[in-house]
ZANUSE-67310 format. One line per 10 residues: number of its first residue (from 1); their letters; for each residue x, y, z of C-alpha. Coordinates in steps of 0.05 Angstrom, whole numbers, padded with zeros to 5 digits, always signed. Layout:
NUM> A> X/Y/Z; ...
//
This chain:
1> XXXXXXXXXX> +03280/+03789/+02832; +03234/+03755/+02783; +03202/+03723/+02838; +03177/+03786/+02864; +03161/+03809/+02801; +03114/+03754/+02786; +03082/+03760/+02857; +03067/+03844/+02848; +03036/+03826/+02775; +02997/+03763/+02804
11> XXXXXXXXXX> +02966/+03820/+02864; +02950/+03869/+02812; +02916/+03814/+02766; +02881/+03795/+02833; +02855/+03868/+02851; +02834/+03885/+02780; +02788/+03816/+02785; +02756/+03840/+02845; +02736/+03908/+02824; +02713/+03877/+02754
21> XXXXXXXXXX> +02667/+03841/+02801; +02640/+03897/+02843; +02614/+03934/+02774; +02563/+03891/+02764; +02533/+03890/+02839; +02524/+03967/+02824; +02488/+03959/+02767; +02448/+03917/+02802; +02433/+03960/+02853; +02400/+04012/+02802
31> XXXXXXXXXX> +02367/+03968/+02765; +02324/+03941/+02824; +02311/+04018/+02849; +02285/+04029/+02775; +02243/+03977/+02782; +02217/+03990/+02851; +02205/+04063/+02829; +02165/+04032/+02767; +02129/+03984/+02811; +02106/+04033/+02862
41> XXXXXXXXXX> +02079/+04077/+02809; +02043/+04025/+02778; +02011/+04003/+02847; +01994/+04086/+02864; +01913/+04081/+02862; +01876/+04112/+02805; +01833/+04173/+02836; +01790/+04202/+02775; +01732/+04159/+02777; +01726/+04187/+02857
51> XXXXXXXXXX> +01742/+04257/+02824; +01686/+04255/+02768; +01633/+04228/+02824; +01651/+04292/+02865; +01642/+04336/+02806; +01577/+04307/+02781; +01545/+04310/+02862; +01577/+04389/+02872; +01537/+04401/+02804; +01480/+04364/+02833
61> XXXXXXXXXX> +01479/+04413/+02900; +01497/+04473/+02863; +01428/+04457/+02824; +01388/+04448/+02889; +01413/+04505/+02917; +01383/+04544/+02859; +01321/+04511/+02870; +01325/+04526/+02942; +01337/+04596/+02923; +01276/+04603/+02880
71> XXXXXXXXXX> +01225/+04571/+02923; +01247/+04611/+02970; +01230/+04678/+02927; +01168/+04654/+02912; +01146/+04637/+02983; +01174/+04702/+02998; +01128/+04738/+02942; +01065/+04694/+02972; +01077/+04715/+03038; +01079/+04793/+03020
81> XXXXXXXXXX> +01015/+04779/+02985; +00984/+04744/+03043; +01004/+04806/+03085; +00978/+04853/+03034; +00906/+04831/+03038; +00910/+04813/+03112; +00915/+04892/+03110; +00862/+04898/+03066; +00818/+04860/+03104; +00836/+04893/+03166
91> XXXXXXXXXX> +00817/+04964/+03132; +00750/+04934/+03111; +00731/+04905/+03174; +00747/+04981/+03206; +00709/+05012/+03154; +00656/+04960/+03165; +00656/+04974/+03245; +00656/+05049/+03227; +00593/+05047/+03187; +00560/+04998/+03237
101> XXXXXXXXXX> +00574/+05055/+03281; +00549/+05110/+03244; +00493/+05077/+03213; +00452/+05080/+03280; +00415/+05007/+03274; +00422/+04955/+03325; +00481/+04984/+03350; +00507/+04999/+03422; +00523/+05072/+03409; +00469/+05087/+03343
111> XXXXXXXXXX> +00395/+05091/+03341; +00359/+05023/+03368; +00392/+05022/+03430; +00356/+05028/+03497; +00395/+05098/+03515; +00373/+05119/+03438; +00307/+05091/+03418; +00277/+05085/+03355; +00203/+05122/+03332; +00149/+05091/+03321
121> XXXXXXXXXX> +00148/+05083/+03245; +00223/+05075/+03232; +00251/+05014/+03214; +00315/+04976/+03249; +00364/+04928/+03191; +00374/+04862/+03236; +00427/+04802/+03219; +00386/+04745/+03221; +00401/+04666/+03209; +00367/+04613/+03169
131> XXXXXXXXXX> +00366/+04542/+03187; +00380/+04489/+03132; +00354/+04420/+03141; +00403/+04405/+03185; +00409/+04443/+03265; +00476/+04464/+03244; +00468/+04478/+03170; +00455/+04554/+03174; +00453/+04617/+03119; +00454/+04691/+03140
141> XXXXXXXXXX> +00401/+04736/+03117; +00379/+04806/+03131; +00309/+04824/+03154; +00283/+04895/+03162; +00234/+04903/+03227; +00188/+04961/+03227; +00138/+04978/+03282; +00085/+05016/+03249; +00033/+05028/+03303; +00012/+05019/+03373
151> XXXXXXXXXX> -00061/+05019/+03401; -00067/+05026/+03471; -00117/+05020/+03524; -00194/+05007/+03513; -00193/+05011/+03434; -00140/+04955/+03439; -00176/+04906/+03494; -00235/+04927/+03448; -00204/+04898/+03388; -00185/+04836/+03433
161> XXXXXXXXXX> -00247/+04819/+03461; -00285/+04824/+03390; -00237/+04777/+03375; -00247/+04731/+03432; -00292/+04747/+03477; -00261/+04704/+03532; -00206/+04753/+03535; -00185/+04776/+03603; -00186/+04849/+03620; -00111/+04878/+03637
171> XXXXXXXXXX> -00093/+04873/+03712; -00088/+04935/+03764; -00034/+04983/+03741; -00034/+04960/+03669; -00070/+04964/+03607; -00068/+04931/+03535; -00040/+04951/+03483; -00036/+04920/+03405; +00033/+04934/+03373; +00033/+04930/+03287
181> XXXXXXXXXX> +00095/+04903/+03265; +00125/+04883/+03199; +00186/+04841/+03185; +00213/+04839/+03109; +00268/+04793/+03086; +00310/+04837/+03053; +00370/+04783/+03032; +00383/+04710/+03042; +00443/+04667/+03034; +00394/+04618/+03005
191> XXXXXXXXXX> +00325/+04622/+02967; +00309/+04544/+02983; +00294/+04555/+03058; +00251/+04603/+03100; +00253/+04645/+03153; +00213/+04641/+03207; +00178/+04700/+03233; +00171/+04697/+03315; +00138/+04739/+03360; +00194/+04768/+03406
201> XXXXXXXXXX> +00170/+04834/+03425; +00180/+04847/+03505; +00152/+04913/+03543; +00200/+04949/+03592; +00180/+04982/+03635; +00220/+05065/+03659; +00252/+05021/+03729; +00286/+04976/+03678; +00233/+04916/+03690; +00205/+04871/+03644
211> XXXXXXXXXX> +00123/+04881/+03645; +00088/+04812/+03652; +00076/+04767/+03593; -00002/+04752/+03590; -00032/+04710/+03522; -00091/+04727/+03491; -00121/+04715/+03424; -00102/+04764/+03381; -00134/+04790/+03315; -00086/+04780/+03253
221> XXXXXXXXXX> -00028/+04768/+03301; +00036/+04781/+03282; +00095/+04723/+03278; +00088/+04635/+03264; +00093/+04654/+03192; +00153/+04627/+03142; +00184/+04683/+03089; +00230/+04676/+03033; +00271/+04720/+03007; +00235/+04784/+02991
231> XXXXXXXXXX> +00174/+04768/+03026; +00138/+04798/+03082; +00093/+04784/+03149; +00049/+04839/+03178; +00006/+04826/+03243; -00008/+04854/+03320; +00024/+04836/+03377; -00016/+04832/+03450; +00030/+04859/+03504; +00009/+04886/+03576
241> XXXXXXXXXX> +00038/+04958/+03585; +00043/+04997/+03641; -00011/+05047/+03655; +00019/+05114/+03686; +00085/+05117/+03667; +00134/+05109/+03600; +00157/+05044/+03570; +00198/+05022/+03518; +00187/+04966/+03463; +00239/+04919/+03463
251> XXXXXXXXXX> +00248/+04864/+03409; +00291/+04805/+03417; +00337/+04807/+03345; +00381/+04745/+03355; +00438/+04736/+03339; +00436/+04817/+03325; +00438/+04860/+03388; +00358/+04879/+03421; +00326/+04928/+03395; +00291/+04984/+03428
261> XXXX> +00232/+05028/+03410; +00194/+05086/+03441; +00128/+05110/+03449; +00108/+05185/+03458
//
């Protein structure tokens, strides 16, 4: 009996030992997921630097944007303006057409024109162009062309032949006639250079035909003379017109349109 006794005591002894031996293999247990929890925080990267750099660069773009925005309104504001006085200038040059239209000089529908001659005596506003010392250094300038008087037939080869006496008579079917012009430099781009007065008067004849051109020396001929600005050349012009029928005076006005005049 105390035999068994001693062996049940000895087995509980036993089993008590080996659970006081687990405990400690459990507590080991937590403390090592403690410390892995502990160690994998620790390792978990640090984002805020990456965070603040964001930040800072959204600031950054926020500030170009605004930028953006304003040069935009201000291109916006230029480009209204350049509109605006694209309009202008449009209105001006249709004003400017319309009075070239009404104002009847040098013009294909006003006064000048071959269909609408001018008098004798009037006076037709030309565009003109002034050459610098250089071909292509040009100024525009304004020169006012009147034809004051035309002598035709023997008192003009009269005139001529007192003049020069080797003179030639006008051919069959024609007869000479001395046109008085005057050209006036009205305005000039510049007041260094001159312009340069040129004889460029042509006869036409009722067909449509130019007359022919025949030289002879003429008394105080008109044209080869320089003007400045607000000056003036005066002289007569030798032309062969025809004898039995009507002709018109035609002067060359380059870069300006021709310019036509009648006789009665």
């Amino acid at each position: 009996m105390k035999k068994y006794l001693l062996t049940g005591g000895l087995a509980a002894v036993l089993m008590l030992g080996a659970c006081g031996n687990e405990e400690p293999e459990a507590g080991e247990e937590i403390e090592a997921e403690e410390s892995t929890a502990t160690t994998e925080v620790e390792s978990a990267p640090d984002n805020s630097e990456e965070l603040a750099e964001l930040r800072t660069e959204n600031e950054a773009l926020q500030e170009r944007v605004a930028e953006l925005e304003e040069e935009n309104d201000e291109l916006g504001d230029m480009l209204e303006t350049i509109n605006e006085e694209a309009a202008e200038d449009d209105t001006d040059s249709e004003d400017d057409e319309d009075s070239e239209e009404t104002s009847g000089e040098s013009s294909s529908t006003g006064e000048g024109t071959r269909s609408n001659p001018l008098q004798i005596g009037n006076t037709a506003q030309l565009e003109a162009s002034i050459t610098g010392d250089d071909f292509d250094e040009r100024f525009e300038a304004s020169v006012d062309l009147t034809v004051n008087d035309i002598i035709i037939g023997d008192e003009a080869y009269n005139m001529l032949v007192e003049e020069n006496p080797n003179n030639d008579p006008a051919p069959e079917g024609y007869q000479w006639a001395l046109i008085h012009a005057t050209s006036e430099l009205v305005e000039a781009e510049t007041d260094d250079y001159a312009y340069y007065v040129m004889d460029r008067f042509e006869i036409v004849e009722e067909d449509g035909s130019s007359a022919p051109r025949e030289s002879a020396v003429t008394p105080d001929s008109y044209g080869g003379e320089h003007i400045y600005s607000g000056g003036t050349s005066s002289g007569y012009v030798s032309a062969l017109v025809p004898a039995d029928q009507d002709f018109l005076i035609k002067y060359d006005a380059y870069p300006d349109s021709d310019v036509f005049f009648e006789v009665n």
